[in-house]
KEKE-3310 file (N, C-alpha, C; in steps of 0.2 Angstrom, whole numbers, plus 5000, padded with zeros to 4 digits):
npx = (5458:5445:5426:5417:5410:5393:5376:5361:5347:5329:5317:5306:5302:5314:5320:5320:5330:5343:5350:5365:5371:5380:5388:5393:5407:5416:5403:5392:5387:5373:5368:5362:5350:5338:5332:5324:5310:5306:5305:5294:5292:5283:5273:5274:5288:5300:5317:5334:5344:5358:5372:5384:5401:5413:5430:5441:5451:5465:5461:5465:5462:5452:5463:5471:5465:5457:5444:5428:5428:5431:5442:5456:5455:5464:5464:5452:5452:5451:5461:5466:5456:5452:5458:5469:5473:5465:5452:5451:5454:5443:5433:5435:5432:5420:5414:5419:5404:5396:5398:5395:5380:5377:5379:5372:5359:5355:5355:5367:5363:5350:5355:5357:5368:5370:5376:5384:5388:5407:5404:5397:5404:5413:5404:5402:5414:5417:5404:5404:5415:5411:5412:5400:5381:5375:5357:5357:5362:5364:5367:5373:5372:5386:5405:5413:5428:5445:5445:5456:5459:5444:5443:5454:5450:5435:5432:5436:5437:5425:5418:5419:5408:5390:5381:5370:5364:5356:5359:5357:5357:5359:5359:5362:5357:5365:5375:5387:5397:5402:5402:5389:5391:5403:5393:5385:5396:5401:5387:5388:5400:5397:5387:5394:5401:5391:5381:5367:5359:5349:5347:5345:5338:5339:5333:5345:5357:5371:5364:5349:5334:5315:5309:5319:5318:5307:5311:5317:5312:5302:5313:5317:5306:5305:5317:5314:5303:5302)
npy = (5406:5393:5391:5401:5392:5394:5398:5393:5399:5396:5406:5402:5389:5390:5404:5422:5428:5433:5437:5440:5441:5446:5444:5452:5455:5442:5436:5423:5416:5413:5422:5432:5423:5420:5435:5430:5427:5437:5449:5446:5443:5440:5427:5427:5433:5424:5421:5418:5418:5418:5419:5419:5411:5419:5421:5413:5424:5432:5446:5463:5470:5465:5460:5450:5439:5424:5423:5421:5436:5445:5454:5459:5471:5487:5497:5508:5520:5528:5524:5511:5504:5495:5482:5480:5471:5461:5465:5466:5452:5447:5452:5448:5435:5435:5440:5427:5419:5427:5426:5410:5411:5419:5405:5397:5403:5414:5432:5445:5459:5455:5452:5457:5462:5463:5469:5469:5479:5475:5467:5473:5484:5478:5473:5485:5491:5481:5481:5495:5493:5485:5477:5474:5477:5477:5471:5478:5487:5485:5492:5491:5499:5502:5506:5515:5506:5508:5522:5532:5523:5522:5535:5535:5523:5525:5537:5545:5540:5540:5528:5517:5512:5510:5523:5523:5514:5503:5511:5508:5512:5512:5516:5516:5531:5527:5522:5514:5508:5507:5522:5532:5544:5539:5533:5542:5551:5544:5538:5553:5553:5546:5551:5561:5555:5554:5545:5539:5537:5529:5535:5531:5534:5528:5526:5518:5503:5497:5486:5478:5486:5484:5492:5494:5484:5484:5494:5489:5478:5485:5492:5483:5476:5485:5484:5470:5471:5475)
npz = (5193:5199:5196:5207:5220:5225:5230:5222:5217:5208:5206:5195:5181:5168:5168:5165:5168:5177:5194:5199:5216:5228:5242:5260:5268:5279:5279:5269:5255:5259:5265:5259:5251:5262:5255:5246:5245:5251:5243:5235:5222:5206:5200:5187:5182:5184:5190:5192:5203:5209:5220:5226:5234:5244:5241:5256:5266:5274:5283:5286:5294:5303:5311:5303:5304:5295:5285:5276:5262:5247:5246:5252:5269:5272:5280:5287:5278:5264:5256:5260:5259:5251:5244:5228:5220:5225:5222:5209:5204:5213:5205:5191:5194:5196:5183:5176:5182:5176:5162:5164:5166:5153:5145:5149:5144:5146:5142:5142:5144:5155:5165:5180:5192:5209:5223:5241:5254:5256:5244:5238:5232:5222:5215:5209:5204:5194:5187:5179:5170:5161:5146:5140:5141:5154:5162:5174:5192:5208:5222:5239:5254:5252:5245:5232:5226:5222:5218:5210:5198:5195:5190:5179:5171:5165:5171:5161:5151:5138:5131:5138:5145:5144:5148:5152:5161:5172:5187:5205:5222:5240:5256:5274:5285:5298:5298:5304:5300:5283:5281:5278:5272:5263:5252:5247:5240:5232:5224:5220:5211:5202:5195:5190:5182:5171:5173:5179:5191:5205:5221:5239:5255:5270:5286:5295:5302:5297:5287:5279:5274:5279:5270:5262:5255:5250:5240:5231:5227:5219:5208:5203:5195:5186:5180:5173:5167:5154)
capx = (5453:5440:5423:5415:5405:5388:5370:5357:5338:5325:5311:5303:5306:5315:5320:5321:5336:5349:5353:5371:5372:5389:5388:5398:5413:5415:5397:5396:5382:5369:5367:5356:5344:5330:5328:5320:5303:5302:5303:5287:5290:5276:5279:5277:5297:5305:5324:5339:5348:5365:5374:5392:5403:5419:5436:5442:5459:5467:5460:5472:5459:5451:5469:5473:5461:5456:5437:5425:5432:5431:5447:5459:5454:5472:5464:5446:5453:5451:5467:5466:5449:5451:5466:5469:5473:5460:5445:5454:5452:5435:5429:5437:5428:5414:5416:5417:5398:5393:5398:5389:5373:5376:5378:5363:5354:5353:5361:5370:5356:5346:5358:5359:5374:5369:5380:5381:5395:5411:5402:5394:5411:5415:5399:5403:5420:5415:5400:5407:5419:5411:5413:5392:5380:5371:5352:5357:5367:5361:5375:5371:5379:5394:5409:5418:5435:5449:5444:5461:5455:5439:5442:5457:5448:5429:5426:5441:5437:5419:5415:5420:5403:5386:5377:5361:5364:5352:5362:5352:5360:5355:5363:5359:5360:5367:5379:5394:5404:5404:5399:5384:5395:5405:5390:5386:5402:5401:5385:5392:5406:5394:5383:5398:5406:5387:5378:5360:5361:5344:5351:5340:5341:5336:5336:5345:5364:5374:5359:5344:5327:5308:5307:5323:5316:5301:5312:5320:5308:5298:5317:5318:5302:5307:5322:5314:5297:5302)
capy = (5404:5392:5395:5401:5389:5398:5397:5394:5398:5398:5406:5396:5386:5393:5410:5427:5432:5431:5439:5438:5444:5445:5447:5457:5452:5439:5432:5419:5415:5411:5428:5435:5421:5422:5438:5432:5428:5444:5452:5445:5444:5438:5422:5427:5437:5419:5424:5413:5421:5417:5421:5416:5412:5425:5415:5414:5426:5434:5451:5464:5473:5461:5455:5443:5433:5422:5424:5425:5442:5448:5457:5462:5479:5488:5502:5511:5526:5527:5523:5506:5500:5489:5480:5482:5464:5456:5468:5464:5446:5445:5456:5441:5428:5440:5437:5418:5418:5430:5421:5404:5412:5418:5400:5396:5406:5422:5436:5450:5462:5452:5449:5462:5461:5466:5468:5473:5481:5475:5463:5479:5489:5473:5474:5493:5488:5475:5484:5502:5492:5479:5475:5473:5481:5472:5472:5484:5485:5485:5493:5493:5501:5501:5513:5514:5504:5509:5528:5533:5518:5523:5543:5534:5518:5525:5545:5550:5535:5540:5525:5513:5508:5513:5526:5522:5506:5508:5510:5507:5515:5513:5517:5517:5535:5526:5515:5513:5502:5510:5530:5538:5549:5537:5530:5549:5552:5536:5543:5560:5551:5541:5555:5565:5554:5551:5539:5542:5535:5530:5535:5530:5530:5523:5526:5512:5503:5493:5480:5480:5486:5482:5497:5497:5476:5485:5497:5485:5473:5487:5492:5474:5474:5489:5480:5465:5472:5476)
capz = (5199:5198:5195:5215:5224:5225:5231:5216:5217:5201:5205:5191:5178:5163:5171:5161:5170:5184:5200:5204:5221:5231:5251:5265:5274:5283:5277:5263:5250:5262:5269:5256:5252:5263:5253:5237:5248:5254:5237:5231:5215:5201:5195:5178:5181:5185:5190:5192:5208:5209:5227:5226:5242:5244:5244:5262:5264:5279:5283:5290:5300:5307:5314:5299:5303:5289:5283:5267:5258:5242:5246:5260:5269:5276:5284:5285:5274:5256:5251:5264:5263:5247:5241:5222:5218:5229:5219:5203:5206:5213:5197:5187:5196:5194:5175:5176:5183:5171:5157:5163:5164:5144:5142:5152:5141:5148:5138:5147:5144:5157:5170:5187:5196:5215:5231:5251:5258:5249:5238:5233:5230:5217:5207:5205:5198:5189:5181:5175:5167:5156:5140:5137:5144:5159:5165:5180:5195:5214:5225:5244:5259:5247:5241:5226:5227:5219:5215:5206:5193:5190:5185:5173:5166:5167:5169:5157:5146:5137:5129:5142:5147:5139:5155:5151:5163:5178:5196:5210:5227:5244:5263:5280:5288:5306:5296:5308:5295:5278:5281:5274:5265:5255:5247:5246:5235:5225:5219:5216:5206:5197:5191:5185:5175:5165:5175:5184:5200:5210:5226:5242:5262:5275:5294:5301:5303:5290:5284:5274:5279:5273:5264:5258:5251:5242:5234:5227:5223:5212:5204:5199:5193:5180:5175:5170:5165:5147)
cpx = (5447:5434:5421:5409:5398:5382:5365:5350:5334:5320:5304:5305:5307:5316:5321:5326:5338:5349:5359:5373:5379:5387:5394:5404:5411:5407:5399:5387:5375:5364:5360:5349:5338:5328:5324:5313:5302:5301:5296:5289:5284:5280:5280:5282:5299:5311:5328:5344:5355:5370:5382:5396:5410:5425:5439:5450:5458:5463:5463:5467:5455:5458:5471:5470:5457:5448:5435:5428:5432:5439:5451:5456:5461:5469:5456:5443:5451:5456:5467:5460:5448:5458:5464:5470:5468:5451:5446:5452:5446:5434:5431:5434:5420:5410:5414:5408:5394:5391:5393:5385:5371:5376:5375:5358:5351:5359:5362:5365:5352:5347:5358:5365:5371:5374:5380:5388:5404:5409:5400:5400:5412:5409:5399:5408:5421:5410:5401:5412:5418:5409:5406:5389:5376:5363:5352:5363:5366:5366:5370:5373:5384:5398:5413:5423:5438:5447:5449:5456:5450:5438:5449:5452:5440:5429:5431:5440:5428:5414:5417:5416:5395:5383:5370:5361:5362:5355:5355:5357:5358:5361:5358:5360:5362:5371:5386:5398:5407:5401:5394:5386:5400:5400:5387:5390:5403:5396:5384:5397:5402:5392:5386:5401:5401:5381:5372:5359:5353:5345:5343:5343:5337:5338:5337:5353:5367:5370:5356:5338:5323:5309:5311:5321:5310:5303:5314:5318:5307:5306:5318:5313:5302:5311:5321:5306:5297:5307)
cpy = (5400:5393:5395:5397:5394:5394:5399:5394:5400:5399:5404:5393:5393:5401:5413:5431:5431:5437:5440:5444:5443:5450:5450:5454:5450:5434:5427:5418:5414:5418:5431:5430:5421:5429:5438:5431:5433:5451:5451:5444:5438:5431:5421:5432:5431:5421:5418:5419:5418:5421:5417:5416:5416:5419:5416:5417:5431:5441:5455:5468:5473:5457:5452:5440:5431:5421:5424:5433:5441:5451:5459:5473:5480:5490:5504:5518:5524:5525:5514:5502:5494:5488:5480:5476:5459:5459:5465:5455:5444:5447:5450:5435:5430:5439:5431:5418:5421:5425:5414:5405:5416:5410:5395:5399:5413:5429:5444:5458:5460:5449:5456:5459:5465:5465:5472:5474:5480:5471:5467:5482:5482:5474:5481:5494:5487:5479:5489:5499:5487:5480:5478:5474:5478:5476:5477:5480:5490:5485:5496:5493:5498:5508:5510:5511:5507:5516:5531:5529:5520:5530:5540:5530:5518:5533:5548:5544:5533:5535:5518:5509:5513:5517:5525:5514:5510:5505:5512:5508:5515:5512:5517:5524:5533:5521:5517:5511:5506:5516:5534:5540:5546:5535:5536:5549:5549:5539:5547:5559:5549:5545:5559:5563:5551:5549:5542:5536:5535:5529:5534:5529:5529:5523:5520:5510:5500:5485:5483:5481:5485:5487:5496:5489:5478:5488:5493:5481:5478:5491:5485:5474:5478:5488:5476:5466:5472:5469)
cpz = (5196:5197:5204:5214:5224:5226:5225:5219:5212:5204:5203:5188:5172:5164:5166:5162:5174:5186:5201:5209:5228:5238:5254:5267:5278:5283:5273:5257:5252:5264:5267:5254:5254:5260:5248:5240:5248:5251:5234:5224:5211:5197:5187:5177:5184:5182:5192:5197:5212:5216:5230:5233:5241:5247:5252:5263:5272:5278:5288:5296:5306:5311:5310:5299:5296:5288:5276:5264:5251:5241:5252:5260:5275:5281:5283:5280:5269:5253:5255:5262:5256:5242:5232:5220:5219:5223:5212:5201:5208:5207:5193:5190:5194:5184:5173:5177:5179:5163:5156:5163:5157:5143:5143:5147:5141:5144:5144:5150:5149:5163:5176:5191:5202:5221:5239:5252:5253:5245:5234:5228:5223:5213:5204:5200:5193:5184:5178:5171:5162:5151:5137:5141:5147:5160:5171:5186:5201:5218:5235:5249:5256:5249:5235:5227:5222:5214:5210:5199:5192:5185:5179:5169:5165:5164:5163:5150:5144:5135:5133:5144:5145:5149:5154:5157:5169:5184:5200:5217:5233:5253:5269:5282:5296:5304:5300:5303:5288:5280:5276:5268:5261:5249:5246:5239:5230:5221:5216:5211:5200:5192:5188:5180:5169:5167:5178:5188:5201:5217:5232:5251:5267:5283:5298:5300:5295:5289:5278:5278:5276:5270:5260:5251:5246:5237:5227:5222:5216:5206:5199:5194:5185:5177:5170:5168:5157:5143)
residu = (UNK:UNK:UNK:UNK:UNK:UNK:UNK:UNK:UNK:UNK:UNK:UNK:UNK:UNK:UNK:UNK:UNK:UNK:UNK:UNK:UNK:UNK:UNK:UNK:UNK:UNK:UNK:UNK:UNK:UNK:UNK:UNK:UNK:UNK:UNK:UNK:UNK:UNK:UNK:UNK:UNK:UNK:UNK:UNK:UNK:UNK:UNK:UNK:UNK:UNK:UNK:UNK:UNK:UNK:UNK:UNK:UNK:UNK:UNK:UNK:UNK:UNK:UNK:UNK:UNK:UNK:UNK:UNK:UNK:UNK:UNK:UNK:UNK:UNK:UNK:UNK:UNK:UNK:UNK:UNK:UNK:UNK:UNK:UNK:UNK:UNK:UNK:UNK:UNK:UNK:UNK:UNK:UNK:UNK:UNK:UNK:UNK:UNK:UNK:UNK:UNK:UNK:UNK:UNK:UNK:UNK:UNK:UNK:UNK:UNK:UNK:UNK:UNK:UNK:UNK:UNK:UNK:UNK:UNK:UNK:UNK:UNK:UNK:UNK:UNK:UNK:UNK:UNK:UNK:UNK:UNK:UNK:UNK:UNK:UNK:UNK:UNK:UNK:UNK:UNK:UNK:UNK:UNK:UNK:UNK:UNK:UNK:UNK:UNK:UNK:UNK:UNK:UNK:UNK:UNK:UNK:UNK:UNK:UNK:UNK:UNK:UNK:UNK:UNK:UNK:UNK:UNK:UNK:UNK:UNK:UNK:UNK:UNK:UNK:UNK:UNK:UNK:UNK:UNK:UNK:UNK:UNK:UNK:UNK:UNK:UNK:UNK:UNK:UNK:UNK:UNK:UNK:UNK:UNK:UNK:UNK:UNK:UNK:UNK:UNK:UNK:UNK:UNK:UNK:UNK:UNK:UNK:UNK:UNK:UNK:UNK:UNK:UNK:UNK:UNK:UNK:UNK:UNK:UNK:UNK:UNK:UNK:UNK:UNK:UNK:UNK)
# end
């Protein structure tokens, strides 16, 4: 796969780090944007925010119909709700943009991986399994994908990923789309297999809300404080 189109924004010159944030179904790189104003940040933490667009592929639950995706969703069950191929593949594109902002200048250390919905289920993937230990990883109104996979390549495989990597957690408790309780479970997964979870909720549907934009900000800010 080539590398994804994506939406870039530097906060200032010469950032100290990247963003790369991966949107919901059926969105595209645009989605999240107007949130870097409404983070506030300080312009002495200039970020490089990276918002990549989702290849466009059939989705079986939507009808087929063809949209941005990350991956096909069969069914709304656990065993359905995220194709093995399709997550595999995003995670791999996932990579590619990684890599360029190492050779931008940004070392891995320095990089946050964040996502919403299934872009989130792909940065969870993606990050419990990589190589080098990233700056953090912002999983919102998420779930786990492909659970089988993570208790072989992850909870049973102790050195798989350093747990000192800081997850950041956050749901709506009136989410119709992805259910409370998965992103529940995901962080009960997490914490068992090591991990310390900053689990967070929020009364409201499957979005983002101000408060839930301050936590994040002042998470951001502890990331790249040090």
């Amino acid at each position: 796969m080539s590398l994804l189109d994506a939406v870039v924004v530097e906060t200032g010159p010469e950032p100290l780090g990247a963003v790369i944030w991966l949107h919901g179904l059926g969105a595209d790189g645009h989605d999240f944007e107007a949130i870097i104003p409404e983070l506030q940040l300080p312009d002495s933490m200039p970020l490089r925010f990276v918002f990549p667009h989702a290849p466009v592929r059939p989705v079986t639950i939507n009808g087929g119909m063809a949209m941005r995706a990350w991956y096909d969703i069969r069914s709304f069950d656990a065993e359905g709700r995220a194709d093995s191929d399709g997550v595999t593949e995003s995670s791999a594109a996932l990579d590619d943009l990684i890599a360029r902002e190492v050779a931008r200048g940004i070392p891995t250390t320095r990089i946050v991986l964040a996502g919403f919905s299934q872009g989130g289920a792909v940065v969870l993937h993606n990050a419990l399994r990589a190589s080098e230990r990233l700056a953090g990883l912002l999983a919102l109104s998420t779930y786990l994908p492909l659970p089988n996979g993570f208790t072989d390549e992850v909870t049973n495989n102790r050195n798989s990923q350093d747990r000192s990597l800081p997850i950041f957690m956050a749901h709506g408790t009136e989410d119709p789309m992805v259910p409370l309780q998965a992103g529940i479970e995901t962080a009960t997964t997490l914490r068992a297999a090591g991990f310390t979870v900053e689990w967070h909720e929020y009364p409201m549907a499957h979005g983002i809300c101000p408060a839930e934009i301050v936590d994040i900000r002042n998470w951001l800010l502890g990331i790249y404080a040090g």
